[in-house]
N, C-alpha and C positions, 0 to 999 in steps of 0.2 A: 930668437926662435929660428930653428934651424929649417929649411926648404917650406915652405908652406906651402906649395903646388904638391907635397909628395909627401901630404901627414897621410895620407889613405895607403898609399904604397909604404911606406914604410911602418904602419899599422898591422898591415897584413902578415900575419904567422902566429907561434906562440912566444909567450913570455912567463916566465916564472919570475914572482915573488922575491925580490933583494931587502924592502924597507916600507916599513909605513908607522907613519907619526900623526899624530892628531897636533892641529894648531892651535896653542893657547895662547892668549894675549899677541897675535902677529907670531908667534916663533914656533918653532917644531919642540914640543917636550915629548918626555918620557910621559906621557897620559898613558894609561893601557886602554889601547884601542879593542872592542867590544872581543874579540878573539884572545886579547894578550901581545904580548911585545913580540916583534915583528923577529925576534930571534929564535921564538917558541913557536913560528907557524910557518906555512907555508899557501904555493897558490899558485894557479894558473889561470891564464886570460889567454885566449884563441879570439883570431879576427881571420876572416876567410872571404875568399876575393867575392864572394856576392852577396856580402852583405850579414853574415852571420856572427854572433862572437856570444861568447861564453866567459865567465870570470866562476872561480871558484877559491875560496880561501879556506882553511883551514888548523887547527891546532894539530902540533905534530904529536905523535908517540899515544894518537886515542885508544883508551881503555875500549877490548873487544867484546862481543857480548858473550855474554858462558855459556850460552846454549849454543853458539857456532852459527847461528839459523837465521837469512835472509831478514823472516817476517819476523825474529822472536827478542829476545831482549827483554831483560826486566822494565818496568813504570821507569824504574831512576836510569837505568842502561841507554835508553832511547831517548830520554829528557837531556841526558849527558852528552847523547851523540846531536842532537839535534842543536845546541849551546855552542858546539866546538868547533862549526860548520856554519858558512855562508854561499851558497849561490848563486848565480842565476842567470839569464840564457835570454837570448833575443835578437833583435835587428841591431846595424848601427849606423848611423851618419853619419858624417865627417862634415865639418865648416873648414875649409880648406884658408879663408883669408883669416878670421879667427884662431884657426891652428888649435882647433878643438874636435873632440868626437863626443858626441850623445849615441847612451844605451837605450836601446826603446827595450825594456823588459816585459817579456812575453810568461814564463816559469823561473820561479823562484823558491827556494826554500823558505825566506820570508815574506808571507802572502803579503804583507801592506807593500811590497815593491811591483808586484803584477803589474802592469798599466801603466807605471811610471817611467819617466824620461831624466836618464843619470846623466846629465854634462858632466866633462871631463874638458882641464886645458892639459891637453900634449906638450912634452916637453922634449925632447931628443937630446941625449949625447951619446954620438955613436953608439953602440950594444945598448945601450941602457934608456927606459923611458919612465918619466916621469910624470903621473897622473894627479893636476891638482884637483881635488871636489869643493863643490861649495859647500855652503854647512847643511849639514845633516843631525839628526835628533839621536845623539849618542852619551846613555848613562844620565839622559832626563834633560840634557843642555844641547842648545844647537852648537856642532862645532866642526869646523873644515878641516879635513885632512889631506894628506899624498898617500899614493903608494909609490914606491918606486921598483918598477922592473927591468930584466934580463933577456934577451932575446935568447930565444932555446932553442929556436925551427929557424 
């Protein structure tokens, strides 16, 4: 693990989206993670020096809606966009000896996350960070994934 006095400092900015694998049996497969394969999406994570960060995923190339309109959108148009999309926004800590950061999620696109506290083990290599989770309830199984990011800012 790289500097662990300076997972917060080097936390802080954004990152875009390079990889994310869901872990089967110990190893990274091609699982498609709840968005699709991390080649079909994108996504951005902001960490700001007091305390704020934002993570937003998404599938690339979404169908727009026909009517053009903020609030409008067919039943199926808005069911589609909301499927293709992951959010959510809040506080963050950092365990500096750990060499981990926890989301405290505050708004969420998906309400069963509100309230909740996402650990994350940091990883650094140069530009790039790597976020392990523990398991999470995806496609009906508990199962741990990464994402792996890009430094942008």
């Amino acid at each position: 693990m790289s500097d662990l006095k300076g997972v917060r400092r080097q936390l802080i900015g954004g990152w875009r989206m390079t990889d994310w694998k869901v872990i089967v049996d110990g190893k990274p497969e091609d699982y498609m993670p709840p968005l699709g394969m991390a080649k079909d999406c994108g996504g951005m994570l902001l960490y700001t020096e007091n305390g704020l960060m934002s993570a937003m995923l998404s599938k690339m190339n979404r169908p727009l809606f026909s009517d053009g309109s903020l609030d409008g959108g067919t039943d199926e148009e808005r069911a589609a966009a909301f499927g293709s999309i992951t959010s959510y926004t809040g506080r963050f800590e950092v365990d500096e000896k750990a060499g981990s950061v926890t989301h405290l999620i505050e708004y969420s696109t998906v309400p069963n996350f509100v309230g909740q506290r996402f650990f994350r083990l940091c990883i650094f290599n140069g530009d790039r960070l790597k976020l392990d989770t523990p398991q999470m309830l995806m496609g009906g199984e508990l199962r741990a994934s990464y994402i792996e990011w890009q430094r942008a800012v």
